[in-house]
TIVO-2410 file (N, C-alpha, C; in nm, 3 decimals):
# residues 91
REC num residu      c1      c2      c3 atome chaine
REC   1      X  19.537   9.079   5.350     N      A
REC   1      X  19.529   9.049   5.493    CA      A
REC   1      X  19.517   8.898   5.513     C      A
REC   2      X  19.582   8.837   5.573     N      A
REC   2      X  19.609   8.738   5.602    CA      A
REC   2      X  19.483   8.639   5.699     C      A
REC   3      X  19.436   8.579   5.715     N      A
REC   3      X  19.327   8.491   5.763    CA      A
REC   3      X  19.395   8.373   5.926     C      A
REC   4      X  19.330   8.389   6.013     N      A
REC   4      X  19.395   8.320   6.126    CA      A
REC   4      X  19.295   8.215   6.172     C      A
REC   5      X  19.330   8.111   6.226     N      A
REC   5      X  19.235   8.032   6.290    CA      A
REC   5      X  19.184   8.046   6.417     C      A
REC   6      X  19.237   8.199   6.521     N      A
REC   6      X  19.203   8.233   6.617    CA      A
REC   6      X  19.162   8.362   6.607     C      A
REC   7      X  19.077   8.454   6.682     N      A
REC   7      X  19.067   8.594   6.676    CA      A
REC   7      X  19.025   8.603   6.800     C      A
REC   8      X  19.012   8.746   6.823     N      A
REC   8      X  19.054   8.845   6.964    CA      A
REC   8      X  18.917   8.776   7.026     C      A
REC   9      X  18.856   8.773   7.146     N      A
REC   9      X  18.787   8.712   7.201    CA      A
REC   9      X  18.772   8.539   7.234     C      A
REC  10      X  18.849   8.478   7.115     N      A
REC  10      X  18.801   8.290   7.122    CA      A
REC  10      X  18.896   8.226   7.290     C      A
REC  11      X  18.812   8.127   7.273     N      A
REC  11      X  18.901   8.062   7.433    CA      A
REC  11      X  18.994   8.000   7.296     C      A
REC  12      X  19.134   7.957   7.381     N      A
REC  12      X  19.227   7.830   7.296    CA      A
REC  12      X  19.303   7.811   7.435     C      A
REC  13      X  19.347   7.676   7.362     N      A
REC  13      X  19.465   7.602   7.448    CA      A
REC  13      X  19.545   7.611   7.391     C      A
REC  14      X  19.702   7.623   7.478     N      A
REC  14      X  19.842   7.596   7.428    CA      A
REC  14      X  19.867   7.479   7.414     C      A
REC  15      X  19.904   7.430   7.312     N      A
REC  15      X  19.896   7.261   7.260    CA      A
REC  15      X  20.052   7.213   7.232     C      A
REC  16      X  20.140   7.345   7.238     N      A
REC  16      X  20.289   7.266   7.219    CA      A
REC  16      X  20.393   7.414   7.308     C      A
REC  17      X  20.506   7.329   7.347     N      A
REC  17      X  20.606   7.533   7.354    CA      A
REC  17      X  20.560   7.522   7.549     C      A
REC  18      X  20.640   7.556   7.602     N      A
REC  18      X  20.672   7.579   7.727    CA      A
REC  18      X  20.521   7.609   7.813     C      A
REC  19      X  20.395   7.691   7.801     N      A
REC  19      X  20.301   7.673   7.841    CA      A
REC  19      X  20.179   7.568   7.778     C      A
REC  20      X  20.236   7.480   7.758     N      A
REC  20      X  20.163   7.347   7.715    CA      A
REC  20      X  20.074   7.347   7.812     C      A
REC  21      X  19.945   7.315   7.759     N      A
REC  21      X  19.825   7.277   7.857    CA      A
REC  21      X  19.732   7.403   7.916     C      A
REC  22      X  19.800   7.530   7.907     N      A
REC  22      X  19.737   7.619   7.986    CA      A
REC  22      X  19.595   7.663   7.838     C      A
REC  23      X  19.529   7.732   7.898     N      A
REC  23      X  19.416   7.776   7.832    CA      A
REC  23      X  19.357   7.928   7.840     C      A
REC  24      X  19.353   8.011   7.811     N      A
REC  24      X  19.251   8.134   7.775    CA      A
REC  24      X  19.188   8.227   7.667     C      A
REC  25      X  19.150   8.266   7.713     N      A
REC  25      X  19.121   8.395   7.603    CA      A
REC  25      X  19.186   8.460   7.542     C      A
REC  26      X  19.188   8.482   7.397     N      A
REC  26      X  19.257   8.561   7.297    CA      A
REC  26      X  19.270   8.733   7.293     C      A
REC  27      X  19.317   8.799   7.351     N      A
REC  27      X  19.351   8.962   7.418    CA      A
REC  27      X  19.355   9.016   7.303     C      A
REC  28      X  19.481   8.930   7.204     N      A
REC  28      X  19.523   9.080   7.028    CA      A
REC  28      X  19.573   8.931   6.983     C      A
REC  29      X  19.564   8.944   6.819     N      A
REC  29      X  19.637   8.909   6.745    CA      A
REC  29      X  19.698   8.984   6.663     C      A
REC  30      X  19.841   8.945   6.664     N      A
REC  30      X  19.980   9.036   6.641    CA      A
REC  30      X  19.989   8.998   6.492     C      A
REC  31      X  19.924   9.043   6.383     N      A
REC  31      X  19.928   8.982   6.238    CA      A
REC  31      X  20.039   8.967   6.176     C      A
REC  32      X  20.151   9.091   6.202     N      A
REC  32      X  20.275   9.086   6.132    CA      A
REC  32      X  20.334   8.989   6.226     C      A
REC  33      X  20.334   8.967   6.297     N      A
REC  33      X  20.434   8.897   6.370    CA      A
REC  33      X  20.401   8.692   6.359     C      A
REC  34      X  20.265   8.710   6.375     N      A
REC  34      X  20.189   8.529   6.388    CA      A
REC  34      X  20.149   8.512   6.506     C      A
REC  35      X  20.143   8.583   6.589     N      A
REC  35      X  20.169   8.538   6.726    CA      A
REC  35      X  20.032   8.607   6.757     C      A
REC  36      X  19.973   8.571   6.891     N      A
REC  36      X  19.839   8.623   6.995    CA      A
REC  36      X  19.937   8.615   7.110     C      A
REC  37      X  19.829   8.723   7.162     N      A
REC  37      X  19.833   8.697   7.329    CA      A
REC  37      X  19.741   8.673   7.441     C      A
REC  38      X  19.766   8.597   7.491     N      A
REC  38      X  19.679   8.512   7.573    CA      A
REC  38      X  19.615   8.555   7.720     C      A
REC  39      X  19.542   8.557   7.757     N      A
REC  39      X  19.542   8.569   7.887    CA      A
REC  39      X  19.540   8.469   8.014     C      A
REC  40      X  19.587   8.539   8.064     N      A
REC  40      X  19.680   8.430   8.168    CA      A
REC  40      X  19.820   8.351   8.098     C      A
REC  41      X  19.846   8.361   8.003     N      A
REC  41      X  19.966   8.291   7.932    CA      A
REC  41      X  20.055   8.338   7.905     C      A
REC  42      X  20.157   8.309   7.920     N      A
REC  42      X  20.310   8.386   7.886    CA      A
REC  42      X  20.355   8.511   7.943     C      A
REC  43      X  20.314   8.460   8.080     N      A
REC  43      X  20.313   8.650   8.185    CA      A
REC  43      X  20.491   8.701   8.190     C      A
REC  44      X  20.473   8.793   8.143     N      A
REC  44      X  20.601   8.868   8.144    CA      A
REC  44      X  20.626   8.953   8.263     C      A
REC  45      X  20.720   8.934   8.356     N      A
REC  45      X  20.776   9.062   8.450    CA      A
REC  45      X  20.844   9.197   8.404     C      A
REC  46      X  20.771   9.299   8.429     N      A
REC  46      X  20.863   9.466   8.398    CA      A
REC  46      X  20.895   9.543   8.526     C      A
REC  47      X  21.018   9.565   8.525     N      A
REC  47      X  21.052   9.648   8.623    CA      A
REC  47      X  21.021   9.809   8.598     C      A
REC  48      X  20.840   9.848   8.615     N      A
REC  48      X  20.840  10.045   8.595    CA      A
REC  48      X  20.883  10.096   8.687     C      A
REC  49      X  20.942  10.186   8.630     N      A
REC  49      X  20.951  10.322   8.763    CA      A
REC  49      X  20.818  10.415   8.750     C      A
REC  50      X  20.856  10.511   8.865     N      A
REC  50      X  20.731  10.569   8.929    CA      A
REC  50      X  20.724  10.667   8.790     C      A
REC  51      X  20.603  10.719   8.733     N      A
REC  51      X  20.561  10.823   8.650    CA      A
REC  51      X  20.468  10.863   8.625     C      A
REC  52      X  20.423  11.005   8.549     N      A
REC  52      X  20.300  11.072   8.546    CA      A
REC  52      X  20.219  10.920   8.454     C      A
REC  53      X  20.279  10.845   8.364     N      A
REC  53      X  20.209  10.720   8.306    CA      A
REC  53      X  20.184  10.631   8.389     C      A
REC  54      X  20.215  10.579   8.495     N      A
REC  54      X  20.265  10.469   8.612    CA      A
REC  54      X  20.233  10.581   8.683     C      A
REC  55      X  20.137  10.556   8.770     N      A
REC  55      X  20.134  10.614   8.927    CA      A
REC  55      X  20.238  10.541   9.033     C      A
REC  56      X  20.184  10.450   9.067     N      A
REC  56      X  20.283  10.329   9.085    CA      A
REC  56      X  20.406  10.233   9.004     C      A
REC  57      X  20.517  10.284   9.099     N      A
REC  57      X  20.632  10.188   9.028    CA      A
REC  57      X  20.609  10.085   9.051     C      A
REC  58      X  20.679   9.937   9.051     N      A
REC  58      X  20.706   9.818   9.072    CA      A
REC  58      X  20.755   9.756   8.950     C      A
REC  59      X  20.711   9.580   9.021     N      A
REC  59      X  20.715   9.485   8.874    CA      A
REC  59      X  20.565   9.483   8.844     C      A
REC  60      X  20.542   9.516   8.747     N      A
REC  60      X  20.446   9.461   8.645    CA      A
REC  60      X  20.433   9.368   8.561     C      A
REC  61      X  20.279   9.265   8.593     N      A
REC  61      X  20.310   9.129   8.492    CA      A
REC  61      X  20.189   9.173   8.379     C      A
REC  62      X  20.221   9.137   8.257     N      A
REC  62      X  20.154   9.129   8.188    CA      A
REC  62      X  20.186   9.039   8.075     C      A
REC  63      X  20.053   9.026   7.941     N      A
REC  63      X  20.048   8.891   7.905    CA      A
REC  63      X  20.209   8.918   7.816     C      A
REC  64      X  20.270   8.788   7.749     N      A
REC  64      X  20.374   8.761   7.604    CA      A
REC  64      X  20.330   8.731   7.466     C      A
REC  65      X  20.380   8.690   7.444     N      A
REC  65      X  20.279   8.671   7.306    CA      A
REC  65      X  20.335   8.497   7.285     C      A
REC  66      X  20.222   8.460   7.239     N      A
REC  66      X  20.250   8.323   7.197    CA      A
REC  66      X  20.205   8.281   7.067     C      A
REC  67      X  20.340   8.168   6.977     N      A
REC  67      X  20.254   8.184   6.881    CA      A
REC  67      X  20.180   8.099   6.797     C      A
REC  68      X  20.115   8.126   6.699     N      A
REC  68      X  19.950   8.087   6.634    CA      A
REC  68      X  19.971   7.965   6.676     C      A
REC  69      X  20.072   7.891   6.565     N      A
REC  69      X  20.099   7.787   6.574    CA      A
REC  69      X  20.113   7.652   6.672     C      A
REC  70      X  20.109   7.730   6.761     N      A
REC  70      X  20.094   7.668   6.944    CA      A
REC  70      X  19.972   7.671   6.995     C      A
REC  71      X  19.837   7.757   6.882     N      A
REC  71      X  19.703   7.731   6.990    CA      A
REC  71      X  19.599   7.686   6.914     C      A
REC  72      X  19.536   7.630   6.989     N      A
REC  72      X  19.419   7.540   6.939    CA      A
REC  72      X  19.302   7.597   6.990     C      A
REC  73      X  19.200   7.622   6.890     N      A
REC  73      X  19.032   7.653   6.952    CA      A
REC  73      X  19.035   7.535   7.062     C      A
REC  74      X  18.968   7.580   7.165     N      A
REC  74      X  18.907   7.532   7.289    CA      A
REC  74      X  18.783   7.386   7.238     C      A
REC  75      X  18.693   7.440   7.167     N      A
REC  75      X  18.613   7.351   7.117    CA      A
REC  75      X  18.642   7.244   7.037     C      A
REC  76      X  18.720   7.259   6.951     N      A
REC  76      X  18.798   7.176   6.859    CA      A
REC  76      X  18.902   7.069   6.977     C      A
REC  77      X  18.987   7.132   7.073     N      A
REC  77      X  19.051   7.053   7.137    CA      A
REC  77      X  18.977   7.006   7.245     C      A
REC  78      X  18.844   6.988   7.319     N      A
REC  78      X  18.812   6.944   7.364    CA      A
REC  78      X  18.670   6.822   7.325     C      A
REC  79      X  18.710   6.897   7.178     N      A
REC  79      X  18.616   6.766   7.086    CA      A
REC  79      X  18.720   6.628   7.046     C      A
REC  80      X  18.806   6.652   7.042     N      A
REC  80      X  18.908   6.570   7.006    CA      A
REC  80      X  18.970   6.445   7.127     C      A
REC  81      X  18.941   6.479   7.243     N      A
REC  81      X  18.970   6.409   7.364    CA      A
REC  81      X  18.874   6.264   7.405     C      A
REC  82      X  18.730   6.352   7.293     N      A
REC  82      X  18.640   6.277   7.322    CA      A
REC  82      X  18.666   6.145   7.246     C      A
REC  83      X  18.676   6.011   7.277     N      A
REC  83      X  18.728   5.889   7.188    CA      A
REC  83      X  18.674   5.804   7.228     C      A
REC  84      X  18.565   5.756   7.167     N      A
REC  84      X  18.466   5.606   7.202    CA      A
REC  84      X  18.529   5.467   7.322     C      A
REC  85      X  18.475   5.475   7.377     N      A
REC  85      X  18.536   5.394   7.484    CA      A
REC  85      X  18.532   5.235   7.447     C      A
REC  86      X  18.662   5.159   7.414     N      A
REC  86      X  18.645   5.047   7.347    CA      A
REC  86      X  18.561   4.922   7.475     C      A
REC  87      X  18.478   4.809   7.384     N      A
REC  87      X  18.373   4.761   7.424    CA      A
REC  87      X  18.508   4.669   7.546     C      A
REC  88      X  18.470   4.616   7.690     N      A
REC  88      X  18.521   4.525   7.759    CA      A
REC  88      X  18.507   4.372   7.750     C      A
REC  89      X  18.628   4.310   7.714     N      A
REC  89      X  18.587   4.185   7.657    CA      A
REC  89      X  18.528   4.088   7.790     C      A
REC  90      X  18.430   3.996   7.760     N      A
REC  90      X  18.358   3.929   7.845    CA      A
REC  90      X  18.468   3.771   7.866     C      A
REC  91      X  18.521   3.763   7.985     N      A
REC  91      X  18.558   3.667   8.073    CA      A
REC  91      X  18.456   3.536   8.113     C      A
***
């Protein structure tokens, strides 16, 4: 079994790939594949029809999968922003 730097519950940010910048919570990690899914990230549209599974038809959004390689622990990337503020030279 393979070892990830994210698991189901952690906050992360998307750090590269079309939702750059966005941030949430970790829903599943997809092991065979590499990929998590995010919440709030990578919302997919489905067109259901009406069924005994679906009470209601419509579009349905739910999360995509995004992958590993694109997310960063939350803590780690917001430790990293932090950068000593250089001294102001005196005039």
């Amino acid at each position: 079994m393979q070892k990830f730097h994210v698991k189901r519950g952690d906050q992360v940010v998307v750090i590269a790939g079309a939702h750059k910048g966005k941030s949430g919570k970790v829903i599943e990690v997809l092991a065979a594949k590499g990929r998590a899914r995010v919440e709030g990230v990578a919302l997919i549209k489905r067109h259901v029809k009406k069924s005994q599974k679906e009470e209601k038809g419509g579009i349905i959004e739910s999360e995509g999968s995004v992958h590993l390689s694109n997310l960063m622990a939350r803590a780690t990337y917001d430790a990293g922003k932090r950068r000593p503020v250089a001294p102001v030279a005196a005039t």
